[in-house]
N, C-alpha and C positions, 0 to 999 in steps of 0.2 A: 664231414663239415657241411652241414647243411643247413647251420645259421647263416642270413643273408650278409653280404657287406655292407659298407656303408661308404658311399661316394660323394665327396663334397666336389660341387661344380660349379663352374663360373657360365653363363651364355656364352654362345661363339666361341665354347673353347675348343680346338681342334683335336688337343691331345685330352679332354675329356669324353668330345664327343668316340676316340677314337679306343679309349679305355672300356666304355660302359656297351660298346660292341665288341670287342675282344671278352669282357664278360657274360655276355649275352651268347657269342658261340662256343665259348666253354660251356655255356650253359650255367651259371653259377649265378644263385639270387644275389641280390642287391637292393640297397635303396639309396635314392638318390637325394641329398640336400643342397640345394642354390645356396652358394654366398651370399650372394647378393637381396637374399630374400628374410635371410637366417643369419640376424645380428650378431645371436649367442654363440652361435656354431662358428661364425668367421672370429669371431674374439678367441674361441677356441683355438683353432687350427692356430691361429697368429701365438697364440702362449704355447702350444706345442712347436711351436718355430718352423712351420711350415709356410711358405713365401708364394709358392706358384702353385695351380690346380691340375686337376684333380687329385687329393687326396682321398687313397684308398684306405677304411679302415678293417681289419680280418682279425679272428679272435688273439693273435699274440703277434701281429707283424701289422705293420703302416708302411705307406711310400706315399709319394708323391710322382707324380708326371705319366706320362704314357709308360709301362712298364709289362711289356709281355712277358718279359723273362718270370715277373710275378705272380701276374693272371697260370701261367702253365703251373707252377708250381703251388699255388691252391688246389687248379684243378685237379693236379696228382693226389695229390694229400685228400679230395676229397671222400674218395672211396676206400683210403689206407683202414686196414682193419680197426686198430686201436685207437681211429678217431670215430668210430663208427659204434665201437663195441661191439661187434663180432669180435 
């Protein structure tokens, strides 16, 4: 798995700042978009019914909030052979 994520963020957010360094020592790319900056994206998130930040997006799973249990579980999967094709 070695398309980036995509991390919606708010400023000052603890549990965002605390997500995009849990994915940073996984090691696992990302890219980050401000709400606050990115009209379309926060109208998004808001129709997908997400409420609170950071929202994390990975190719077939979403969360929302601080969520290590999830960061590990990309990070596994990212070297699994059959997402690799080996």
């Amino acid at each position: 798995m070695n398309e980036p994520l995509t991390v919606y963020t708010l400023p000052n957010c603890m549990q965002c700042t605390m997500t995009t360094r849990a994915l940073d020592a996984a090691a696992l790319p990302y890219t980050v978009i401000d709400l606050t900056t990115d009209a379309r994206a926060a109208d998004l998130m808001q129709q997908f019914g997400y409420t609170s930040a950071p929202v994390v997006i990975a190719r077939v799973v979403s969360w929302s909030g601080f969520r290590p249990d999830w960061v590990a579980k990309i990070a596994a999967l990212r070297d699994h052979p059959s997402l690799t094709g080996e």
